[in-house]
C-alpha positions as CSV (number, residue, x, y, z in Angstrom):
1,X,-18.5,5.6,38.9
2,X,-15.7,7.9,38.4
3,X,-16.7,10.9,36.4
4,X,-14.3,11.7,33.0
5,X,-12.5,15.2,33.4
6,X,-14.5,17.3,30.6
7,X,-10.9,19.0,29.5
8,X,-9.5,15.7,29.1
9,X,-6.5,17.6,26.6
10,X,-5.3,19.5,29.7
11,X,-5.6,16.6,32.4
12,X,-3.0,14.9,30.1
13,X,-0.8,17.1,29.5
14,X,-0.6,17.9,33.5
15,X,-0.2,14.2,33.9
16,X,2.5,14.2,31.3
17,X,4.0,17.4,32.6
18,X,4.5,16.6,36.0
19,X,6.1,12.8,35.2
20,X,8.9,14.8,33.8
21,X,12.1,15.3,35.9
22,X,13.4,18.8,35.8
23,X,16.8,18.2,37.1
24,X,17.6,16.0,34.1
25,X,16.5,18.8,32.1
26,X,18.5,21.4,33.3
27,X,16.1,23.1,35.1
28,X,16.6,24.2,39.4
29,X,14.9,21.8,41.3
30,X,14.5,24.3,44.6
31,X,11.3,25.3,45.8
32,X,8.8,23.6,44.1
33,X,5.3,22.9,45.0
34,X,4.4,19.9,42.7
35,X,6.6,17.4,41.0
36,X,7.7,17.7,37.7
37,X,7.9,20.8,35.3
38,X,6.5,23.9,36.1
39,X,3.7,25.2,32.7
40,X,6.3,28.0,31.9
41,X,9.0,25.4,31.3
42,X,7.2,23.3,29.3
43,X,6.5,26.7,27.2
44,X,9.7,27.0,26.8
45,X,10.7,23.4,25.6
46,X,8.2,23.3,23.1
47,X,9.0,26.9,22.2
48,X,5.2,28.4,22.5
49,X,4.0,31.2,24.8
50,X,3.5,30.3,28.4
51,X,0.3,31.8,28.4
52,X,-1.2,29.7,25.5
53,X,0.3,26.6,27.0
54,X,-1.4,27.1,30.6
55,X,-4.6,28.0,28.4
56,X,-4.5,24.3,26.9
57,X,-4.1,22.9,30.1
58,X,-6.7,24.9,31.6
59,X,-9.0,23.8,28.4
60,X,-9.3,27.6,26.9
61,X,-8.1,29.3,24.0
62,X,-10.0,26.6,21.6
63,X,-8.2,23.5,19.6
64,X,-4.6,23.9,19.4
65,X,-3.1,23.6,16.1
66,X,-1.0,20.4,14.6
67,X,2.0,22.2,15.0
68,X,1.8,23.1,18.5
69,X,1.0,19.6,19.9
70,X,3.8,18.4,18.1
71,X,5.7,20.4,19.9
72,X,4.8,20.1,23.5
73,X,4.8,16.1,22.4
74,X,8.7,16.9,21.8
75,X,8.6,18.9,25.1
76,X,7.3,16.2,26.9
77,X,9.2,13.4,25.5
78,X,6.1,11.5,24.4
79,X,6.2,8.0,23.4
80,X,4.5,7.4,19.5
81,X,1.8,5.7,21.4
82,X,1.5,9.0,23.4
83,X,1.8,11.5,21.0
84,X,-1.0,9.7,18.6
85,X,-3.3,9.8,22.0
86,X,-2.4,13.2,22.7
87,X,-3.9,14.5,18.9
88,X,-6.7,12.4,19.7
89,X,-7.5,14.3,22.6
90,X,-6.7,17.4,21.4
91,X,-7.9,17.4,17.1
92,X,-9.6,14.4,16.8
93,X,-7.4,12.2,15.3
94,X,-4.3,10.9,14.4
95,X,-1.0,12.8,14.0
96,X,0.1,13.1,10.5
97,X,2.0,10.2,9.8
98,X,6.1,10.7,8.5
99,X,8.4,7.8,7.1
100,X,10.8,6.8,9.5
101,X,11.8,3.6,7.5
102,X,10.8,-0.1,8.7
103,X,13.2,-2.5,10.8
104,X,13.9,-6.3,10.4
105,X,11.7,-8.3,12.1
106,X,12.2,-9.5,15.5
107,X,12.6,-13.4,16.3
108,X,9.5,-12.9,18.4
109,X,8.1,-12.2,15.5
110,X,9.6,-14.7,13.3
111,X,8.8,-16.9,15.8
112,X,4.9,-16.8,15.6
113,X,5.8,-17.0,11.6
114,X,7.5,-20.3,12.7
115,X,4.2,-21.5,14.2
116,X,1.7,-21.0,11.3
117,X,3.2,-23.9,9.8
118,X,1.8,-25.1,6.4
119,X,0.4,-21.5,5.9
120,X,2.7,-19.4,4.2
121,X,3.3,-16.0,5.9
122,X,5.4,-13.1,5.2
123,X,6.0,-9.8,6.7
124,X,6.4,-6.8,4.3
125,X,6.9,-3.1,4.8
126,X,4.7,-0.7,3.6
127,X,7.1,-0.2,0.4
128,X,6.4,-4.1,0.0
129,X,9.8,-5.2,0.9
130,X,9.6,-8.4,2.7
131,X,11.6,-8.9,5.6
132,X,10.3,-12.1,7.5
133,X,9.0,-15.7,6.3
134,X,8.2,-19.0,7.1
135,X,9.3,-22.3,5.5
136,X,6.1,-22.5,3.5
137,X,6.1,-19.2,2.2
138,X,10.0,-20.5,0.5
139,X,8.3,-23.0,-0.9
140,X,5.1,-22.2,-2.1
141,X,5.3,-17.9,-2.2
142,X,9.2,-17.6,-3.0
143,X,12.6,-18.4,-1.9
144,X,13.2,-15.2,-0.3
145,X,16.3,-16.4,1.7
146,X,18.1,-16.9,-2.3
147,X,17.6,-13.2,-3.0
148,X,19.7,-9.9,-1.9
149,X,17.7,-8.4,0.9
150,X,17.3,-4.9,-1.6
151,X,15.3,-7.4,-4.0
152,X,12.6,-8.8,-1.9
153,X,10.2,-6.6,-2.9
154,X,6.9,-8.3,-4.1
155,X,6.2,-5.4,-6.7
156,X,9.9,-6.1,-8.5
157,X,8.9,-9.6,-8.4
158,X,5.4,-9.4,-9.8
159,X,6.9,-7.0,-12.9
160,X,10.4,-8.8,-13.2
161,X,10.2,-12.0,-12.6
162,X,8.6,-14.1,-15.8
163,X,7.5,-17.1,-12.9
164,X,5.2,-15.0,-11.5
165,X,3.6,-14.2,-14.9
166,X,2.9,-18.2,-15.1
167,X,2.1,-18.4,-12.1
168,X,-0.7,-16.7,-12.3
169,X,-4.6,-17.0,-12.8
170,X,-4.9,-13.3,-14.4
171,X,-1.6,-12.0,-14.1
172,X,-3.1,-8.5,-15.2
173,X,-5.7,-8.3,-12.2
174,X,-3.7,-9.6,-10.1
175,X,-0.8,-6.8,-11.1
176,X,-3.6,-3.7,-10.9
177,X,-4.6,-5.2,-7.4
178,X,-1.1,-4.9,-6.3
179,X,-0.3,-1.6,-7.4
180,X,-3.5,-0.2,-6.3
181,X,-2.5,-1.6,-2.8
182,X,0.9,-0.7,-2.6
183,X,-0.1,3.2,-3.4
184,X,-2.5,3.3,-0.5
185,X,-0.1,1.4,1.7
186,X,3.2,3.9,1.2
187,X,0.6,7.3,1.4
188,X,-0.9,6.0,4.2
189,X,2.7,5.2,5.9
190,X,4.0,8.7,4.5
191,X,6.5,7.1,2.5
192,X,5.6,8.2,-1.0
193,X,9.0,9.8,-1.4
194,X,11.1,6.6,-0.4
195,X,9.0,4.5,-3.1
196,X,9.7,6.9,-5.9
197,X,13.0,4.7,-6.8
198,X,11.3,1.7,-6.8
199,X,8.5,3.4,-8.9
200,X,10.5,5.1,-11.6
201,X,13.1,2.0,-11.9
202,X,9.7,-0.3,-12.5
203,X,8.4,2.5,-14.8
204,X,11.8,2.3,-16.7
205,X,11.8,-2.2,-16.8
206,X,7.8,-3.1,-17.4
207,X,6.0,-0.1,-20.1
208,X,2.8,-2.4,-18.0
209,X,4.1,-1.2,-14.6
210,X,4.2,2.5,-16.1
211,X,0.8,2.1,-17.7
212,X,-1.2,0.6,-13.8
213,X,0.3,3.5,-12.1
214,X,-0.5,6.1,-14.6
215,X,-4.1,5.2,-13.7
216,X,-3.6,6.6,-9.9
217,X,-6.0,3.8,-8.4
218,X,-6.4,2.7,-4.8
219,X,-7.4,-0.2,-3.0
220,X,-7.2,-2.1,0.1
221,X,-5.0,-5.4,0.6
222,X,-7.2,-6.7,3.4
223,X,-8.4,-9.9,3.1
224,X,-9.5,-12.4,0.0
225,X,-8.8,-15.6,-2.0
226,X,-5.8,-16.2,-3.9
227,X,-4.9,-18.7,-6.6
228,X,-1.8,-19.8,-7.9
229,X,-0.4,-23.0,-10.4
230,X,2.9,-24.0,-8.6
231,X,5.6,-25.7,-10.8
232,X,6.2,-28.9,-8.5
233,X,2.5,-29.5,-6.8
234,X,0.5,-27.5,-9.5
235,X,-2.8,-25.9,-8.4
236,X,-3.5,-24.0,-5.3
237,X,-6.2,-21.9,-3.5
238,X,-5.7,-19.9,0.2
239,X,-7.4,-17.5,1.7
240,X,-5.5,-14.2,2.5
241,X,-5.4,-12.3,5.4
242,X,-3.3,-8.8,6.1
243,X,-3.1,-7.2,9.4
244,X,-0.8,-4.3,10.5
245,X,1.1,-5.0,13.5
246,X,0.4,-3.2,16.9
247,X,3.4,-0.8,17.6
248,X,5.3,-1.5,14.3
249,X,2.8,0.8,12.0
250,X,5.5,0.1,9.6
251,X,5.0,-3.9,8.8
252,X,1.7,-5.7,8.2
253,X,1.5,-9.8,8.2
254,X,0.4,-11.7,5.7
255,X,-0.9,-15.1,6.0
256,X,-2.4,-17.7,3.5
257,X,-4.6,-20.1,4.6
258,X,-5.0,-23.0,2.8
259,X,-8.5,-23.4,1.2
260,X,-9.3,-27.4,0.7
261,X,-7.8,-30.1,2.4
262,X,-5.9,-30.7,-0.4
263,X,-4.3,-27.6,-0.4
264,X,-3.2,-28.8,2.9
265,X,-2.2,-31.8,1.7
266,X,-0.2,-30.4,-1.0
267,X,1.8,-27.9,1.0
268,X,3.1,-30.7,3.3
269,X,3.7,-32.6,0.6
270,X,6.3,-29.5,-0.2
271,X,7.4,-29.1,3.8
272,X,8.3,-32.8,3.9
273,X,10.7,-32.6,0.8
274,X,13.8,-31.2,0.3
275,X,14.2,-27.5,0.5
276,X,15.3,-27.1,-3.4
277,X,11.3,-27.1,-4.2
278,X,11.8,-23.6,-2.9
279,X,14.1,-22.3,-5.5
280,X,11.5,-23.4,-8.4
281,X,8.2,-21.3,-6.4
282,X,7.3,-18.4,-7.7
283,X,6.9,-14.5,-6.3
284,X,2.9,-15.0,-5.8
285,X,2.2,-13.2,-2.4
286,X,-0.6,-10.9,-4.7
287,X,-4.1,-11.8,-4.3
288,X,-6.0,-12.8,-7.1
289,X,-8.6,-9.5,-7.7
290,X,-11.6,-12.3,-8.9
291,X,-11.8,-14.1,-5.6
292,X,-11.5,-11.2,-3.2
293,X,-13.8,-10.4,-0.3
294,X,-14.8,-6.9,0.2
């Protein structure tokens, strides 16, 4: 069995180091023992002492601070994957996280959407904006595709959209739940800042909205029940399931499962219709608090 190096921060970062090519950085490639950089010029990329640097790779001088392995991360031209394993080795955990704003999902993506079939699934940024769906989420969740991409965002619906009210069980539960997870969701991301439009114009259009986010509680979408009264096949019941996805930190699925046959039964009742039974559903991708699992 192979033995684990006990200064596993400085076995990486030689690793790292001498994967780099110094000619494409600008450095002389002429008389050089090993491949890759030398210590001193990663020192000098990251903009630390050369001394401390070959100390961290030699595992003394203690833990480095944040700042400094964000720095040699930059130096080295880590991937994020690389940079979160690199603060693992060397603090403990993860890097602190910064917005960098969320993408459109890819048609891989949409495609395993495509394939859940009579479960309605979304994708949804941690600001809640969705930005993928399926066929069953138009016509049981909402007709996403009918609305501007800057108003598919599930909070706007829940406090702007009357349906939604109707739609559901406890409207007021359900609206607490939803706040309470989208605050978590955005300060985990590190995107409190880009929220705070959404926040104050919601704060401004529903006194309710202002009133839920006064009270500064979090929680965690994860999984539960949900309920719902839609307009065309009335009652229904899923269970919820919401899982970030690996190497897109910034979008998390959502899938609803139905919870009876019936359920089933209904939803393909929907999918084997025309598409305008869509346009009636309304914005009810929030769980219903009652129902939820811990």
């Amino acid at each position: 069995m192979l033995e684990e190096p006990r200064n596993r921060l400085g076995q990486y970062l030689k690793d790292r180091r001498t994967r780099m090519d110094a000619q494409a950085l600008g450095f002389a490639t002429g008389r050089r023992r090993t491949p890759g950089l030398r210590r001193e010029e990663v020192a000098q990329r990251a903009n630390i002492s050369p001394t401390w640097y070959t100390w961290l790779e030699q595992g003394r001088g203690g833990a480095p601070s944040a700042e400094v392995l964000h720095r040699i991360a930059t130096a080295l031209m880590l991937t994020e994957v690389e940079r979160e394993h690199l603060f693992l080795l060397g603090l403990g955990r993860m890097p602190e996280v910064k917005w960098r704003g969320a993408g459109d999902a890819t048609p891989r993506l949409q495609r395993v959407l495509d394939a859940l079939g009579c479960c309605p699934a979304l994708v949804k940024t941690a600001t809640w904006d969705v930005v993928a769906w399926n066929r069953a989420a138009s016509l049981v969740l909402k007709d996403y595709g009918s609305l501007p991409p800057s108003q598919r965002n599930i909070l706007r619906l829940m406090f702007c959209e009357p349906g939604v009210r109707r739609a559901q069980s406890d409207w007021m539960a359900s609206a607490r739940f939803v706040v309470a997870a989208f605050r978590a969701d955005v300060a985990r991301a590190g995107a409190l800042a880009e929220a705070g439009l959404l926040v104050e114009e919601l704060t401004l259009r529903s006194p309710e909205f202002a009133a839920i986010w006064r009270d500064n509680d979090v929680r965690s979408y994860g999984d539960g029940t949900k309920q719902l009264q839609h307009p065309v096949v009335g009652r229904l019941q899923f269970e919820y399931s919401s899982m970030t996805i690996d190497g897109r930190p910034d979008l998390a699925l959502v899938v609803f499962h139905p919870l009876e046959a019936l359920d089933k039964e209904k939803i393909e009742t929907l999918m084997a219709g025309p598409d305008r039974a869509g346009s009636a559903s309304p914005a009810v991708a929030a769980p219903t608090t009652a129902g939820r699992r811990a």
